[in-house]
DOSE-901063 format. One record per residue (C-alpha): x, y, z. Coordinates in nm, 3 decimals. Example, Ala and Ser with C-alpha at 12.3 -4.5 7.8 and 13.67 -1.06 7.14 Angstrom:
residues 2
<site xx="1.230" yy="-0.450" zz="0.780"/>
<site xx="1.367" yy="-0.106" zz="0.714"/>
***
This chain:
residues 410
<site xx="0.000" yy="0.000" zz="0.000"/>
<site xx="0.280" yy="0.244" zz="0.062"/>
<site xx="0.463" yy="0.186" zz="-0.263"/>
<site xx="0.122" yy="0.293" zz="-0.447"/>
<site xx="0.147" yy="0.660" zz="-0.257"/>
<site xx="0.315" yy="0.946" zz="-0.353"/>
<site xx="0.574" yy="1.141" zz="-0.247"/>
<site xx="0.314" yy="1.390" zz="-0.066"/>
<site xx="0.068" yy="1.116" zz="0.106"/>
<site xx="0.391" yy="0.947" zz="0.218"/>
<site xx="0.527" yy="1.263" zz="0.372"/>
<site xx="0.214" yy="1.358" zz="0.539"/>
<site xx="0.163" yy="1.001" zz="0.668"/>
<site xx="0.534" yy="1.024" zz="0.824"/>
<site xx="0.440" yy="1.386" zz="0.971"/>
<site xx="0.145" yy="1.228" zz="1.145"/>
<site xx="0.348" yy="0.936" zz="1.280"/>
<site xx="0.587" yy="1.143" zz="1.410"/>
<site xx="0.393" yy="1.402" zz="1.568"/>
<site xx="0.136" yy="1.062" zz="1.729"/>
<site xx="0.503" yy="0.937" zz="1.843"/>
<site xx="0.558" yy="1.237" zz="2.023"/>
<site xx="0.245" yy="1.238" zz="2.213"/>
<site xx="0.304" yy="0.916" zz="2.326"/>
<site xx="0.700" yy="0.968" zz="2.446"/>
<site xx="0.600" yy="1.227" zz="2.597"/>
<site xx="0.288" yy="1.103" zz="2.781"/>
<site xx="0.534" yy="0.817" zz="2.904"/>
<site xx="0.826" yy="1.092" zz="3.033"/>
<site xx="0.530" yy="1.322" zz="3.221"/>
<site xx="0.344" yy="1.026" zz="3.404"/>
<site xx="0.651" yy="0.921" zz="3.538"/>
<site xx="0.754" yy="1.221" zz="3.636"/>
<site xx="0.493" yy="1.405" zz="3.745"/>
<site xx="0.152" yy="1.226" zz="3.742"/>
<site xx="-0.058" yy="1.526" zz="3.823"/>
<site xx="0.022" yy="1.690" zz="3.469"/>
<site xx="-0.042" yy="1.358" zz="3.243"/>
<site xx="-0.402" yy="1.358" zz="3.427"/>
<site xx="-0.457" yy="1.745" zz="3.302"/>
<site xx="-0.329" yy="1.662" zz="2.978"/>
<site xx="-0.553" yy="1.363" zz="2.957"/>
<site xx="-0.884" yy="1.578" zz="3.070"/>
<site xx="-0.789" yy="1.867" zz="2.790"/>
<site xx="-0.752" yy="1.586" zz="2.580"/>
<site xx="-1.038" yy="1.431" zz="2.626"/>
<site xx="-1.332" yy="1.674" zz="2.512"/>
<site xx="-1.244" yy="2.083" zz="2.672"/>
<site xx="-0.929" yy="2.116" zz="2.448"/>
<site xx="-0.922" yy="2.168" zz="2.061"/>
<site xx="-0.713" yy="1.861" zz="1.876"/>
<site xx="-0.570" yy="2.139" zz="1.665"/>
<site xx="-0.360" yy="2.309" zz="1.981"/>
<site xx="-0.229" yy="1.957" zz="2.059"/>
<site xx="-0.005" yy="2.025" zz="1.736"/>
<site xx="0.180" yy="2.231" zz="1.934"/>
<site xx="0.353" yy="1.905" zz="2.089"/>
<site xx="0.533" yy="1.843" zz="1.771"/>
<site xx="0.748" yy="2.133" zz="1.826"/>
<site xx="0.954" yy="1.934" zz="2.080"/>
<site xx="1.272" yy="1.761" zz="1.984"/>
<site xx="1.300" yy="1.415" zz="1.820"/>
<site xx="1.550" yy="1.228" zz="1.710"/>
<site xx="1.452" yy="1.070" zz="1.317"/>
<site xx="1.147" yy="1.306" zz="1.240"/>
<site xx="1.146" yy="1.609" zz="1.036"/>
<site xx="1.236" yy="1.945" zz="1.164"/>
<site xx="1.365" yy="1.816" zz="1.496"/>
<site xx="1.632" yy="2.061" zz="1.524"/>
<site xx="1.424" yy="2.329" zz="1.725"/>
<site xx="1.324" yy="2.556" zz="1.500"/>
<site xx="0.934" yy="2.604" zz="1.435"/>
<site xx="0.777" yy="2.432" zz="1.158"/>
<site xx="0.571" yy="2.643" zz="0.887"/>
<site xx="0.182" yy="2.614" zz="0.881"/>
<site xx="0.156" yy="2.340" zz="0.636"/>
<site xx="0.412" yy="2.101" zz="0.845"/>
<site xx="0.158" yy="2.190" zz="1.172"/>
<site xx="-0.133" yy="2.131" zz="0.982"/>
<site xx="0.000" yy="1.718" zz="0.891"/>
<site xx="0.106" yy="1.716" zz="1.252"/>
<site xx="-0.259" yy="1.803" zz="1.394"/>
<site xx="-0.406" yy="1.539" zz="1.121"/>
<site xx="-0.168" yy="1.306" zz="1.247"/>
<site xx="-0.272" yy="1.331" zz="1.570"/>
<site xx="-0.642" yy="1.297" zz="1.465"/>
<site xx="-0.551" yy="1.002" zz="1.252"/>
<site xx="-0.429" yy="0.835" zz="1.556"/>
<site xx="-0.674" yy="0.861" zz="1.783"/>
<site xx="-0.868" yy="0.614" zz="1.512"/>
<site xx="-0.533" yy="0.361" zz="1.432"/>
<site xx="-0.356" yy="0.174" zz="1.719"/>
<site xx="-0.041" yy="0.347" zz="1.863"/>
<site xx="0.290" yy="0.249" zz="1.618"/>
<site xx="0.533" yy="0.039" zz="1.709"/>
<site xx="0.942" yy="0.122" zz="1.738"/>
<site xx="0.987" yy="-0.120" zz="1.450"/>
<site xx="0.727" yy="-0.006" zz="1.239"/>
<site xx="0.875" yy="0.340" zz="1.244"/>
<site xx="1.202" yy="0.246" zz="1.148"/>
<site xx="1.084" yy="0.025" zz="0.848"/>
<site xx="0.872" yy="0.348" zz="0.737"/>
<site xx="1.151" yy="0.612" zz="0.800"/>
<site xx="1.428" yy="0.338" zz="0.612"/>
<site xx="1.170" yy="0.443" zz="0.346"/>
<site xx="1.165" yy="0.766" zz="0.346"/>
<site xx="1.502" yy="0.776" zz="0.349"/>
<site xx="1.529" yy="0.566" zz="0.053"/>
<site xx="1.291" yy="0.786" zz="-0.135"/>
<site xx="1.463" yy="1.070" zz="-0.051"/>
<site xx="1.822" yy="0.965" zz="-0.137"/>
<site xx="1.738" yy="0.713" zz="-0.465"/>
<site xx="1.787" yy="0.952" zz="-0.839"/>
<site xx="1.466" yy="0.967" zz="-1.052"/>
<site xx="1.475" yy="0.542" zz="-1.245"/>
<site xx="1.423" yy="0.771" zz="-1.554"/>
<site xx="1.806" yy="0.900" zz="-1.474"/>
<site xx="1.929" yy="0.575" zz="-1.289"/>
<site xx="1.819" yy="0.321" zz="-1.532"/>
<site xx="2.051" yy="0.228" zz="-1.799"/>
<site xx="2.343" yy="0.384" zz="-1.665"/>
<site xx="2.662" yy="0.253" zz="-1.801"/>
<site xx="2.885" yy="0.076" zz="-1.577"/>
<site xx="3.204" yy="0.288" zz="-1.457"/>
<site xx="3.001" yy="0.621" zz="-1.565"/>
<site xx="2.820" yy="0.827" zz="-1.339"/>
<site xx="2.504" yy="0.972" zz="-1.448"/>
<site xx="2.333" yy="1.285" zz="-1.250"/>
<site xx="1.991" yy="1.459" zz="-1.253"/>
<site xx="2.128" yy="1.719" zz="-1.515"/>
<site xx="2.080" yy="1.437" zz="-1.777"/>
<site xx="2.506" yy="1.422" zz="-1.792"/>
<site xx="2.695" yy="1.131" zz="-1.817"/>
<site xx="3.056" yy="1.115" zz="-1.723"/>
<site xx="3.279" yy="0.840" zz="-1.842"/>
<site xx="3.595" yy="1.044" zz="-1.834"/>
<site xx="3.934" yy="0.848" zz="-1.724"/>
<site xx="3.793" yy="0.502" zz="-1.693"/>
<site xx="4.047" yy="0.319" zz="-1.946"/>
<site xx="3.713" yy="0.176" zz="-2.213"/>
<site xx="3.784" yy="0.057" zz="-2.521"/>
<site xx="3.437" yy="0.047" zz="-2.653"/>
<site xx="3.176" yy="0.278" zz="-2.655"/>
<site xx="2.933" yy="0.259" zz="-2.348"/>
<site xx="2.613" yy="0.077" zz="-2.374"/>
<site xx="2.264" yy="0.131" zz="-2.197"/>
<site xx="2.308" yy="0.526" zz="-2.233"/>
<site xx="2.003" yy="0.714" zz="-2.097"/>
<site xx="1.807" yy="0.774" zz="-2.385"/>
<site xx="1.750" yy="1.144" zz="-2.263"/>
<site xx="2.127" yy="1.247" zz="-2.229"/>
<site xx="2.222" yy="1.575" zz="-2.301"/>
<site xx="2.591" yy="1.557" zz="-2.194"/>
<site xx="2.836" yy="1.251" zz="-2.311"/>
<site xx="3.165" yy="1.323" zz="-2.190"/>
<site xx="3.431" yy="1.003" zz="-2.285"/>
<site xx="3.753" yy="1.166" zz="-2.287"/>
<site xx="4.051" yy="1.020" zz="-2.173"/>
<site xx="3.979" yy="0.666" zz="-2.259"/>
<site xx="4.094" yy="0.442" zz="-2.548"/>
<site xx="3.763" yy="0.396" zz="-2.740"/>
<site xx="3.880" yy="0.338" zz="-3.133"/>
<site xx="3.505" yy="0.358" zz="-3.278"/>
<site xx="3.176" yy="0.573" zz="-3.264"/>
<site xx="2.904" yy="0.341" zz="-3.333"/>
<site xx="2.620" yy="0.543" zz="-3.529"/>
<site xx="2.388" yy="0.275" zz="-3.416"/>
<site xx="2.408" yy="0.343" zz="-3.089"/>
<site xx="2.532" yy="0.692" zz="-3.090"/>
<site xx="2.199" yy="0.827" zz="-3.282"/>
<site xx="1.963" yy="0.695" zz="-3.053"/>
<site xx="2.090" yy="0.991" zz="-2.808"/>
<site xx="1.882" yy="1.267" zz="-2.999"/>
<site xx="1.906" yy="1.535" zz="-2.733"/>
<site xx="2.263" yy="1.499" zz="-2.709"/>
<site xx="2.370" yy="1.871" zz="-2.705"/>
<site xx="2.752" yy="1.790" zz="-2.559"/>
<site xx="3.040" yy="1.507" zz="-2.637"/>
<site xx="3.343" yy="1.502" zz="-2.550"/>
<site xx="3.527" yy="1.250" zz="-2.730"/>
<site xx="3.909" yy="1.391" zz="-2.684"/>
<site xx="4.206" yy="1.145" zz="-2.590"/>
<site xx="4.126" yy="0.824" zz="-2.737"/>
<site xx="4.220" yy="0.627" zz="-2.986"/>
<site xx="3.956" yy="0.725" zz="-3.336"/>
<site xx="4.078" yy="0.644" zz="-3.596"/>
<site xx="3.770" yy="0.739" zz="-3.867"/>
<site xx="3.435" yy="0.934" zz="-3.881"/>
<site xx="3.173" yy="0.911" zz="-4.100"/>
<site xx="2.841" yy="1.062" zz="-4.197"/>
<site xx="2.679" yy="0.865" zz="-4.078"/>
<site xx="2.852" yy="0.855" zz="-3.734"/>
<site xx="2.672" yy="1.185" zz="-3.621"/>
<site xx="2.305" yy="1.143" zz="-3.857"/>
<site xx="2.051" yy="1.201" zz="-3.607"/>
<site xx="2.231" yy="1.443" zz="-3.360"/>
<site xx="2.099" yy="1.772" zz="-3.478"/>
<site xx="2.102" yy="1.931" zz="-3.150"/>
<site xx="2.501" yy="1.885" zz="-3.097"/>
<site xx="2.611" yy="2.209" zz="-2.999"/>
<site xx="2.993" yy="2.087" zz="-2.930"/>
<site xx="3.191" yy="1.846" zz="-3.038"/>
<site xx="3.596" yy="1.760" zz="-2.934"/>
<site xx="3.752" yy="1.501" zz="-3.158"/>
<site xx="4.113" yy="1.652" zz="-3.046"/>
<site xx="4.388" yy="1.381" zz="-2.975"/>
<site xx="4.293" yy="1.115" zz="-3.131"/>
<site xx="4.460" yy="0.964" zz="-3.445"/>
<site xx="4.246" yy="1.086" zz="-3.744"/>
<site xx="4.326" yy="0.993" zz="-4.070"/>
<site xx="4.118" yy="1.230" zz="-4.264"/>
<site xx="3.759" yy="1.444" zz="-4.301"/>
<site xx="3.561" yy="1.306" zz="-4.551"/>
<site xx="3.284" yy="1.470" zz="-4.754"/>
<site xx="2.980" yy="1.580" zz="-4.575"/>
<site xx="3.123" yy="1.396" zz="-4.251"/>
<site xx="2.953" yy="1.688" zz="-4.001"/>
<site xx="2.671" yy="1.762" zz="-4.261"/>
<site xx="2.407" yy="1.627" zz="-3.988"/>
<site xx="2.454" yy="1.827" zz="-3.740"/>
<site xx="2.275" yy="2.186" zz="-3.835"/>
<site xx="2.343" yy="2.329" zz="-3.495"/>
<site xx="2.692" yy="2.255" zz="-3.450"/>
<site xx="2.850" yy="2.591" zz="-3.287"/>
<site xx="3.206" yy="2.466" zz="-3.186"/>
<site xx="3.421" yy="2.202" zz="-3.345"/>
<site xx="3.778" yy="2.098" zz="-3.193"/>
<site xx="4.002" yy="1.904" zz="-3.377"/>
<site xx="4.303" yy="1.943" zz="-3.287"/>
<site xx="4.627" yy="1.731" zz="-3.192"/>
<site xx="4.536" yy="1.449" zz="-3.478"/>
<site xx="4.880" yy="1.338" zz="-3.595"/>
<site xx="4.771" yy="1.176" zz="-3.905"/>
<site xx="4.534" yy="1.413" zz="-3.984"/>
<site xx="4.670" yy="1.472" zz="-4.359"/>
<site xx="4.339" yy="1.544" zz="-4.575"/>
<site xx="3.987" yy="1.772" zz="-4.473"/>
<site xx="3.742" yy="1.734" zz="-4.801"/>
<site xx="3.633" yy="2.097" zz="-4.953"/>
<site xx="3.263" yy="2.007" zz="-4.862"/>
<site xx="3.337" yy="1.878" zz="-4.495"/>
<site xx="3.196" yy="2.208" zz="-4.313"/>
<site xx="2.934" yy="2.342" zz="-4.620"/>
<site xx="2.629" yy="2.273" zz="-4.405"/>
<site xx="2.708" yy="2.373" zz="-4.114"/>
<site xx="2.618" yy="2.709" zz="-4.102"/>
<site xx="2.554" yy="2.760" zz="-3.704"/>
<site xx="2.975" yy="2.673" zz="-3.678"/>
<site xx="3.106" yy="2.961" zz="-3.542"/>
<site xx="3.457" yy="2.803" zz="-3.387"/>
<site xx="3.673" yy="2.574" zz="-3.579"/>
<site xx="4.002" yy="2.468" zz="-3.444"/>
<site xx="4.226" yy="2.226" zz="-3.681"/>
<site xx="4.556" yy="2.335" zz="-3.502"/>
<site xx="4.869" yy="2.065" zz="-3.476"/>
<site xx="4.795" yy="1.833" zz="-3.727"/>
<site xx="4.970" yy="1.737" zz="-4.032"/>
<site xx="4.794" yy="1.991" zz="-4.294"/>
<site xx="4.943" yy="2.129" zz="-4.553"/>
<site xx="4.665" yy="2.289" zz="-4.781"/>
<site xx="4.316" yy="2.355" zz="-4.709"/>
<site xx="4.045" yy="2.418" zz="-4.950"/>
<site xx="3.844" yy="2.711" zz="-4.777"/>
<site xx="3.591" yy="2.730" zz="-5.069"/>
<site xx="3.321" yy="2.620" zz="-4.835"/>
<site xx="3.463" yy="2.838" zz="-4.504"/>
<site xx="3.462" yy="3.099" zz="-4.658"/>
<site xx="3.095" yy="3.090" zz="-4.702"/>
<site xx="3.012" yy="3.023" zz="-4.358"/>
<site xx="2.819" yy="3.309" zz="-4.223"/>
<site xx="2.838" yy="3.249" zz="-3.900"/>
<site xx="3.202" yy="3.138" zz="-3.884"/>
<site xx="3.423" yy="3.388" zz="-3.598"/>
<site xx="3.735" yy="3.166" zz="-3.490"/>
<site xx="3.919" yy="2.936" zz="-3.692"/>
<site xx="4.200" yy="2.810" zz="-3.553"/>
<site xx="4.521" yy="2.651" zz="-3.789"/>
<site xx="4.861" yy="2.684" zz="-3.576"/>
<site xx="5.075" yy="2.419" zz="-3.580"/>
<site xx="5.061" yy="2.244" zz="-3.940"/>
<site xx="5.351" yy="2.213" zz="-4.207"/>
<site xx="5.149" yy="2.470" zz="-4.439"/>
<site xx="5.299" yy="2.418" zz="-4.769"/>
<site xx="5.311" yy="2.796" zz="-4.931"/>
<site xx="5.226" yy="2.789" zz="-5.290"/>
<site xx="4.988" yy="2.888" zz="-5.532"/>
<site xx="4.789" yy="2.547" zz="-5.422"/>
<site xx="4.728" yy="2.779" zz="-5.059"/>
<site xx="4.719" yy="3.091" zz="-5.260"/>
<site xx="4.357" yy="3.129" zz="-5.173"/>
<site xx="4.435" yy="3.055" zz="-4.789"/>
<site xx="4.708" yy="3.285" zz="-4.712"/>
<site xx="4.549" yy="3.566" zz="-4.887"/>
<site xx="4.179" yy="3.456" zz="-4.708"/>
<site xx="4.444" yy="3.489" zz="-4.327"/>
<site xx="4.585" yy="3.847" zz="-4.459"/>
<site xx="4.247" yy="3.998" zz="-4.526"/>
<site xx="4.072" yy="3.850" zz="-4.255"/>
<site xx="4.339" yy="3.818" zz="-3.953"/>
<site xx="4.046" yy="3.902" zz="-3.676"/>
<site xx="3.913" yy="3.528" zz="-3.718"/>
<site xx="4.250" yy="3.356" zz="-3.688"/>
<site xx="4.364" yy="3.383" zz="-3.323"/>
<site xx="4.662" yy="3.228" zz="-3.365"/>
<site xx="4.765" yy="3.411" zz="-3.698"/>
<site xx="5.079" yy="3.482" zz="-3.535"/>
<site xx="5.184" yy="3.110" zz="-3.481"/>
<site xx="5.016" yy="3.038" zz="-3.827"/>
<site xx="5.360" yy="2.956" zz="-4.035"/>
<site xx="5.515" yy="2.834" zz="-4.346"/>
<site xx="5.663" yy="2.496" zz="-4.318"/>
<site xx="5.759" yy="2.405" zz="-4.726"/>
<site xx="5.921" yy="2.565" zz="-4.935"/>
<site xx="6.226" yy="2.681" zz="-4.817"/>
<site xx="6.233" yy="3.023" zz="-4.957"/>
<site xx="5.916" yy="3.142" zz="-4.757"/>
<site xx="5.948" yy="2.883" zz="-4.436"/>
<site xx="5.910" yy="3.024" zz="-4.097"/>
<site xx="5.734" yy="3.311" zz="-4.237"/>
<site xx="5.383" yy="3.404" zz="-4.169"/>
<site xx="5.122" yy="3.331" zz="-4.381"/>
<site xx="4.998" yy="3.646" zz="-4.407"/>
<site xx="5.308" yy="3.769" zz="-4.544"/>
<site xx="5.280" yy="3.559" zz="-4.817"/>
<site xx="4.970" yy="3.629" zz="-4.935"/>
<site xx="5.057" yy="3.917" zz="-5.165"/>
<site xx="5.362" yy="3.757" zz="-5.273"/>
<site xx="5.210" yy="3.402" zz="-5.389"/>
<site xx="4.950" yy="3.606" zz="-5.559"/>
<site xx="5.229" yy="3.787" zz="-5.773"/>
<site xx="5.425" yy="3.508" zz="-5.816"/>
<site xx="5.147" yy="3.266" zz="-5.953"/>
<site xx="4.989" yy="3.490" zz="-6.195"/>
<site xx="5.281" yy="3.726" zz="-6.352"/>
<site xx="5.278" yy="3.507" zz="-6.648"/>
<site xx="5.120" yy="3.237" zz="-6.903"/>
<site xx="5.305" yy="2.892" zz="-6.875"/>
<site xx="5.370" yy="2.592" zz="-7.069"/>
<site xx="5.007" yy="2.451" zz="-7.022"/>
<site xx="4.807" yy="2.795" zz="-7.091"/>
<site xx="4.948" yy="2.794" zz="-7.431"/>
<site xx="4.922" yy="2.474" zz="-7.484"/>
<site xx="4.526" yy="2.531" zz="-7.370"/>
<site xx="4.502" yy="2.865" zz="-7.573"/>
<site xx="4.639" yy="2.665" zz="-7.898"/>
<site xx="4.393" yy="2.382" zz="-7.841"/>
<site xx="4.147" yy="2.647" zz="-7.830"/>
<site xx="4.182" yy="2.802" zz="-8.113"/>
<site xx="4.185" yy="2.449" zz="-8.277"/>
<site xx="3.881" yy="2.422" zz="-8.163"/>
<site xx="3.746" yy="2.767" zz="-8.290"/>
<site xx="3.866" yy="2.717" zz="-8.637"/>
<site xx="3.759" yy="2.384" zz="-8.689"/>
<site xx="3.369" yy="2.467" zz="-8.579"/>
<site xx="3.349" yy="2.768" zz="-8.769"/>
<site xx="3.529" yy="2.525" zz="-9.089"/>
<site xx="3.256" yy="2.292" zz="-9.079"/>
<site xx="3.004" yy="2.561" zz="-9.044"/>
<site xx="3.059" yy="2.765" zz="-9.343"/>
<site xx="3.066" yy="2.415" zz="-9.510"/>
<site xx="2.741" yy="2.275" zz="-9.414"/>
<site xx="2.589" yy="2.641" zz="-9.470"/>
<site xx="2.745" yy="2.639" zz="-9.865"/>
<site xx="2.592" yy="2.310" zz="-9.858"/>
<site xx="2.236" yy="2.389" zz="-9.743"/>
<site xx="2.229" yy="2.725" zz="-9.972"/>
<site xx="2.303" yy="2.527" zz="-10.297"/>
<site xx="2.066" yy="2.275" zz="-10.210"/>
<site xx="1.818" yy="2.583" zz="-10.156"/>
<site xx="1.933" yy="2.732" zz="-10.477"/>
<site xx="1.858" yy="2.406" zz="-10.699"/>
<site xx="1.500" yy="2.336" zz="-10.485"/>
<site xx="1.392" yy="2.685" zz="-10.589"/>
<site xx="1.535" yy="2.699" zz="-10.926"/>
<site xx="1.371" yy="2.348" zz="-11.024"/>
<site xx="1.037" yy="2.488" zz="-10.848"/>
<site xx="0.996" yy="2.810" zz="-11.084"/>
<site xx="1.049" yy="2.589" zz="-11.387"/>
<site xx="0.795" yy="2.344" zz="-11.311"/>
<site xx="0.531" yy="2.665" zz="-11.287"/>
<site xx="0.603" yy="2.774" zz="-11.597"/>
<site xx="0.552" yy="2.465" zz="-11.748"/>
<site xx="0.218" yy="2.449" zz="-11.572"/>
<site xx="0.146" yy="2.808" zz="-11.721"/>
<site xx="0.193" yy="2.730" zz="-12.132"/>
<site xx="-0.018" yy="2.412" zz="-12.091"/>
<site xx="-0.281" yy="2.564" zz="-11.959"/>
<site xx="-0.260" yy="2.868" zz="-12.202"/>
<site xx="-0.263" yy="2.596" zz="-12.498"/>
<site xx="-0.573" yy="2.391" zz="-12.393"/>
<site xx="-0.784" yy="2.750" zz="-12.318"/>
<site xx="-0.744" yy="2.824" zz="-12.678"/>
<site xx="-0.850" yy="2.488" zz="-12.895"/>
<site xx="-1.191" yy="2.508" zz="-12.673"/>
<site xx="-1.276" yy="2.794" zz="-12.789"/>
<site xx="-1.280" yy="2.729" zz="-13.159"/>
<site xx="-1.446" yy="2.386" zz="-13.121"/>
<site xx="-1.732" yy="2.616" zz="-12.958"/>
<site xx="-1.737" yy="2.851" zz="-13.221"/>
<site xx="-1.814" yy="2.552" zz="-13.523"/>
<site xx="-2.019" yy="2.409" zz="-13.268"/>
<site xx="-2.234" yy="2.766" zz="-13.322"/>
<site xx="-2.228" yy="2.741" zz="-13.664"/>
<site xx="-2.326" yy="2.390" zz="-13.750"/>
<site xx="-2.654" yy="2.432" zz="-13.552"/>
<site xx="-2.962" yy="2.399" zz="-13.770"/>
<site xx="-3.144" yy="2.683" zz="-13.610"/>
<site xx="-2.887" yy="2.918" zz="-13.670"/>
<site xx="-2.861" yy="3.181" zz="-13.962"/>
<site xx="-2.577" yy="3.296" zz="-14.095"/>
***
């Protein structure tokens, strides 16, 4: 019957226990102490006091019930007391070992997390009532099972987990935080992240990335900062990795092994702020053109411009590559080369050969115009004499006609 209650009944059931227990204690203490008083408390008691004033007990000390510090209860707390009290005058006076059972209940009421929170809870994680779950430093090598479905926080760092199931990682749709930094990835996928599109953050730093492939953080529409830093083998980001997320406003690709970047698609980011790319071999040539002139223009987004260096080739290493910008930008376009003659010559190829065939085809197709036409007029004028010819032998054949008629006279 008490599991069915809730939280409320159960309280006010305790309240009334406690305050009936205190009646009864200290009935016990006053009769043997002074026997006069329990047989004034028992008149008042029994029909010329109120029960409501006999709440006033419960304001005594008790060890185990609520509020037995001293200080006054509110209202409401005096209000269960009093009904208490009522309620046992009706029940038979509680034993010492019911009490315990009920307050061992309480307690475990009080102290147990919500099964909503509890239930499911990875082993060596901890998950609290703020719907996080912390698996931070505990040496997995697999991704935890039997997440809370409602987790908002996923923090795994520190571990040596090689893969991010998407079968299991999708089912967390609220996910808003994960932490997966210090372990031991080695690839990411599109479909790895296809149903978190509330991720907010996301650290993939220190792990041992291989490379960003297309579309691999297209999912996630309201991603807002991406780490990925400290990837050793991180040698290759796709143009189109980033060109749907348009909520990213912090990138960090710092201390990997870079050496060109195709910002065609950061570039038109609106919302992009930060972007950090220290610590890479940058290769400066007119393959980066594009991304040392995108750092001079726009230093404010790179907060580590000034740790942003050349790395290959040796003319320009150890410079900035902001200084290079304006350089590269001279150097690769101050002339035509071997292959834009060679295109400009196909080209022209090209040109002459269409406009060849077309003046052939059209000398073609106005002869063949010519002849249709010519052959046309001389078949009309044919047409014409014949029909000239037979007008004029039926008219004399009318006029004998005329003639021979018996009725006529000449």
């Amino acid at each position: 019957m008490i599991l069915g209650m809730s939280h409320s009944s159960v309280w006010s059931l305790v309240t009334g226990y406690c305050s009936a227990s205190l009646i009864t204690a200290r009935s016990v203490r006053v009769s043997h102490g002074n026997s006069a008083f329990l047989k004034e408390r028992n008149l008042k008691s029994s029909g010329s006091e109120s029960p409501w004033s006999r709440a006033d007990i419960s304001r005594q000390p008790h060890a185990g019930c609520p509020g037995s510090s001293g200080e006054s209860w509110s209202n409401s707390t005096r209000l269960h007391d009093a009904l208490g009290t009522l309620v046992m005058r009706l029940l038979p006076e509680p034993s010492a070992q019911s009490l315990r059972i009920l307050f061992l209940f309480i307690f475990v009421m009080g102290v147990t997390p919500s099964p909503a929170l509890t239930a499911g809870c990875p082993d060596r994680c901890v998950c609290d009532d703020q719907l996080v779950v912390q698996c931070a430093g505990q040496d997995l090598t697999l991704f935890p099972t039997d997440l809370p479905l409602a987790t908002r926080q996923l923090i795994l760092s520190n571990n040596r987990i090689g893969e991010l199931p998407a079968l299991q990682l999708n089912y967390l749709s609220d996910l808003v935080y994960l932490d997966c930094s210090n372990n031991s990835l080695t690839e990411i996928s599109e479909s790895t992240f296809g149903n978190l599109r509330k991720l907010a953050y996301l650290d993939l730093s220190f792990n041992v990335l291989l490379q960003i492939e297309d579309r691999t953080f297209g999912p996630l529409s309201s991603l807002v900062m991406l780490r990925l830093t400290d990837n050793p083998g991180l040698t290759d980001i796709h143009p189109d990795a980033f060109s749907e997320n348009m909520a990213l406003q912090v990138l960090d690709v710092s201390r990997n092994n870079l050496t060109v970047l195709n910002i065609s698609s950061l570039i038109a980011l609106p919302a992009l702020r930060s972007l950090g790319l220290s610590g890479n071999p940058w290769r400066c040539d007119c393959d980066t053109e594009d991304l040392c002139l995108w750092v001079q223009i726009e230093g404010f987004k790179f907060q580590d411009e000034g740790q942003t260096m050349c790395h290959n080739p040796p003319e320009v290493a150890g410079q900035r590559l902001a200084e290079v910008g304006m350089q590269l930008r001279a150097d690769c376009h101050q002339g035509l080369g071997y292959w834009d003659y060679l295109f400009f010559i196909a080209i022209g190829f090209v040109i002459f050969s269409a406009g060849t065939v077309s003046a052939w085809v059209m000398g073609v197709l106005m002869v063949l115009y010519e002849r249709y036409t010519k052959r046309k007029g001389e078949t009309l004028d044919s047409d014409d004499e014949g029909e000239d010819r037979g007008g004029g032998g039926g008219g004399a054949n009318t006029g004998n006609g005329d003639l021979n008629k018996p009725s006529m006279e000449v």
